[in-house]
N, C-alpha and C positions, 0 to 999 in steps of 0.2 A: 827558596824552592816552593815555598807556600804561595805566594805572589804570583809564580807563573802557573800555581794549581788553580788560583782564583782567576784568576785572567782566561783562562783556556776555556772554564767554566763558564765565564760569562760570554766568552764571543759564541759556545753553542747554545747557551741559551735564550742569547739573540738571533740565533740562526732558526733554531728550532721552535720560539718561540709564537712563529705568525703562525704554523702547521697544529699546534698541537688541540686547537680546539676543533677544529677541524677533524683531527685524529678521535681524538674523546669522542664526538658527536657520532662516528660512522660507527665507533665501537659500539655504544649505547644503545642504537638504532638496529643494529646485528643482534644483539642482545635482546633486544625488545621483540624484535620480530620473531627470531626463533626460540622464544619464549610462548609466542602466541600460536606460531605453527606446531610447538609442541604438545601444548597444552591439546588444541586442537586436533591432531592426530591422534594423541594418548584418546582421548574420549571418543572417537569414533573405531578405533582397532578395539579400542575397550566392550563398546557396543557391537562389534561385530565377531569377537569372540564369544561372547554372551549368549548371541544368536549358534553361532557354527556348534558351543557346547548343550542346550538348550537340543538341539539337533541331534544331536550326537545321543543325547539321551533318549531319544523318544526312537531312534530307530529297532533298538533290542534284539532279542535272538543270537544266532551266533554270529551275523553278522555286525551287531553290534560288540559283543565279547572278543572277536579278532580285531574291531579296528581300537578297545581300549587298551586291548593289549600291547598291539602294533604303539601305541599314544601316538595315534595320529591327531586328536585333538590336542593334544600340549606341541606337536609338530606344528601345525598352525598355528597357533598362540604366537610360538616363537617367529615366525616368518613375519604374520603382520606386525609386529612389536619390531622387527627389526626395520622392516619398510617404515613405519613411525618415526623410528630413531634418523634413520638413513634421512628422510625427508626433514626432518627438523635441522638438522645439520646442513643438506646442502640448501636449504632456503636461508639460512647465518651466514652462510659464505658469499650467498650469491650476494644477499642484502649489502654486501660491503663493498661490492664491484659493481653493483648497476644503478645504486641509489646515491644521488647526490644531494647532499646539506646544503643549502641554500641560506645566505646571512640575511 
């Protein structure tokens, strides 16, 4: 029974074996990239929250007191952090469908 566990083994890992560097390489590259789209978006949603809070302070009265109340600035936070996240993500998927490894 071992014998034909080992045998099974080896014909896919001669089957799957020309793909996988291949496979490895696109994963890497996915990774790499939205790694750097991330990075990249964190610091600029980062700086542009900075600014909208920065804003937020300086307007005062009671129309500043309703809109901290409201947390319409942590509403914002949360939006462009999500547009970050959302973009870091579909720039990792796409990297894996439109970019080819070339030997």
């Amino acid at each position: 029974m071992a014998v034909i566990w080992q045998i099974a083994g080896m014909i896919l890992l001669s089957i799957f074996a020309s793909s996988i560097p291949a496979l490895v390489g696109r994963i890497l590259l996915a990774l790499g990239i939205g790694y750097v789209t991330y990075t990249g978006a964190t610091y600029a949603t980062d700086q542009l929250v900075m600014v909208m809070k920065n804003s937020f302070g300086s307007i005062g009265g009671e129309i500043g007191g309703l809109l901290g109340f409201l947390y319409i600035d942590k509403a914002l936070s949360m939006i462009v952090s999500a547009f970050a996240a959302g973009l870091a993500v579909n720039s990792a998927a796409n990297a894996v469908t439109k970019m080819v490894i070339k030997k």
